[in-house]
N, C-alpha and C positions, 0 to 999 in steps of 0.2 A: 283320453286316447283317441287317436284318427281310427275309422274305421270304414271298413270297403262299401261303397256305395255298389248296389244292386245295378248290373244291366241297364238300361232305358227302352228294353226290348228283347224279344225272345233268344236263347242261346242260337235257333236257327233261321233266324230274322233276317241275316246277308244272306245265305242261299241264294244263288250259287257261286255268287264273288269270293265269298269268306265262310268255310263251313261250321259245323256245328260242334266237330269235336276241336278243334282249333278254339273255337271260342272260351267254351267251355275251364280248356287248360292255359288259354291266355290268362282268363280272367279268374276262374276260384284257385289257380295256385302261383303261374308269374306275379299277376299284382296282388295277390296277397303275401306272396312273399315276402313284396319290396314293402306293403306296410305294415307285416311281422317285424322285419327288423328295422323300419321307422320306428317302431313304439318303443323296441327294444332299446334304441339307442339314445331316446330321450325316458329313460327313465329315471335316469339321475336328474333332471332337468322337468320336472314337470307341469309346470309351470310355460314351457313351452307350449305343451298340447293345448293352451286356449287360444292360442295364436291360429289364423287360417295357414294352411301349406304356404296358398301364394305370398304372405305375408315371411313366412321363413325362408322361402327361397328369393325373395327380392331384397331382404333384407339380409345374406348370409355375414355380413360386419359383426351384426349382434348373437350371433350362434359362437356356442364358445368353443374355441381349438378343437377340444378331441374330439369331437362330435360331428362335428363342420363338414367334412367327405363324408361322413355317414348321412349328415341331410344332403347333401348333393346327389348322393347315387342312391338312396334309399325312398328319401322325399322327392326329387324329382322322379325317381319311376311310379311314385306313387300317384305324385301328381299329373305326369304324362300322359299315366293311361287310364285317371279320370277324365280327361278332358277330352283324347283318343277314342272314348266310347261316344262320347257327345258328339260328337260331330258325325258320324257315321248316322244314318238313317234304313230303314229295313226296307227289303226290296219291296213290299207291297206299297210303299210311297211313290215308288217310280211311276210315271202315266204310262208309259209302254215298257212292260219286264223286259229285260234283257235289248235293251237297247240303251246307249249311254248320252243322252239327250238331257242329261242333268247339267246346270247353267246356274252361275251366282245369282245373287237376287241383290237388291237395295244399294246403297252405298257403295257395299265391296265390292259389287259388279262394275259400278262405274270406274270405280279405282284402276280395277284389273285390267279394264277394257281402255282407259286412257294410259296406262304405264306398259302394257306389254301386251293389249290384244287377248280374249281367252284362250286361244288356240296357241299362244306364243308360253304363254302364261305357264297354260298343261303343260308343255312341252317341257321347260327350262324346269320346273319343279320334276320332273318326273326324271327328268336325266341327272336331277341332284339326288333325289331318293336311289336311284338305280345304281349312280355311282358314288354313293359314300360309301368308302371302304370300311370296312368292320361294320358292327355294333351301334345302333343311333336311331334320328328320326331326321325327318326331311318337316318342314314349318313355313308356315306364311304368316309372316307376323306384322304386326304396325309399332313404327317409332313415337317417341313423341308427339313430333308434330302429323301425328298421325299416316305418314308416309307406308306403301306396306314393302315388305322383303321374303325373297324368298332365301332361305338358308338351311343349313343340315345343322346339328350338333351331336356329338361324339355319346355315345354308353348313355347315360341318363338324363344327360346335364339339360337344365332346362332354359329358353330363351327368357325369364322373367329373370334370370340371376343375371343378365346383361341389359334391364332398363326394359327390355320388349316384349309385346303383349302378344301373347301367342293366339292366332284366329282358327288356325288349321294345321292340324298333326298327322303324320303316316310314320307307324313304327316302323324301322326296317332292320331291327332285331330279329332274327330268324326264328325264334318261341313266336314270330307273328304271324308265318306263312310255310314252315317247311313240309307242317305235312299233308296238305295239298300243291304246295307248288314245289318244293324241294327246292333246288338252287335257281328255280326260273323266277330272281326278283322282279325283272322288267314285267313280267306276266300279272302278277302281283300286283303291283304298283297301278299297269293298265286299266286292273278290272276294280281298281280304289275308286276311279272315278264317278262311278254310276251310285256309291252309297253317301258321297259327302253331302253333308246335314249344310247346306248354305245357309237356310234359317237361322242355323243357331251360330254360321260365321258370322253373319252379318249382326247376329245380339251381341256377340262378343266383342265384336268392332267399335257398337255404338256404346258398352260397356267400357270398353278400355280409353276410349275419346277424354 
């Protein structure tokens, strides 16, 4: 059985970006939820569980019928907002708190800085994050030939079930910000940028190569 991976830092570790009870109810009950009823739904299947997520959801051909939407919305929230903890980093990382002077690092910097400039970059992903309607995540992902993209997808659905390797996630399901920010997504979204773990974008870039 999949089972919920711990934090990679304290419940009130984003202080003051992302607080403490938000965290908290993100994480021991939204994503346990989603992989409560993962396990649930391959239980007739079990034989599944030695498979990694990413592997189930790159691969959804071999998931059998009934099942299939249950790994998609169940397994990708599972996998979403394991990979959505990783990449955030805790405010005592920043070299001056409260200032957003946080900047890609390695490879993916060069990428971002040749394809759209960082400032261009922040922009265009923040006004997809801001304006996907409903339920979803906003992604900066690389293609094959390593090219990277920025994009949204809908409720859970993960960018590995379309070929692409996901570098960088922002939930914009509201269980992610309502009850500090209430309906001010743009607000949200703004103060994402001072926690992204570029470190671990940029392992996951030279991972997905």
């Amino acid at each position: 059985m999949y089972t919920l991976p711990d934090l990679p830092y304290a419940f009130d570790a984003l202080e003051p970006y992302l607080d403490q009870e938000t965290m908290m109810i993100h994480h021991d009950k939204h994503h346990q939820a989603y992989l409560d009823k993962l396990n649930v739904a391959l239980e007739k299947y079990p034989e599944l569980h030695s498979q990694p997520i990413e592997q189930l959801l790159k691969d959804l051909q071999s998931v059998p019928s009934e099942i299939k939407q249950a790994v998609i919305n169940h397994g990708g929230g599972y996998y979403n907002h394991n990979l959505f903890w990783q990449i955030l980093r805790p405010v005592s990382r920043l070299s001056k708190p409260g200032q957003q002077d946080n900047l890609p690092e390695g490879e993916v910097a060069n990428l971002i800085t040749k394809k759209w400039g960082y400032g261009k970059f922040k922009e265009e992903f923040s006004q997809l994050a801001v304006g996907h309607f409903g339920s979803g995540w906003a992604w900066l992902v690389s293609d094959q030939a390593g090219e990277l993209q920025i994009m949204t997808t809908a409720n859970q659905d993960c960018p590995l079930s379309r070929g692409l390797v996901p570098l960088l996630t922002l939930d914009v399901w509201e269980h992610a910000y309502y009850l500090k920010y209430q309906n001010r997504r743009a607000e949200f979204v703004e103060n994402f940028w001072p926690l992204v773990n570029w470190q671990k974008v940029e392992e996951l870039y030279q991972e997905g190569k």
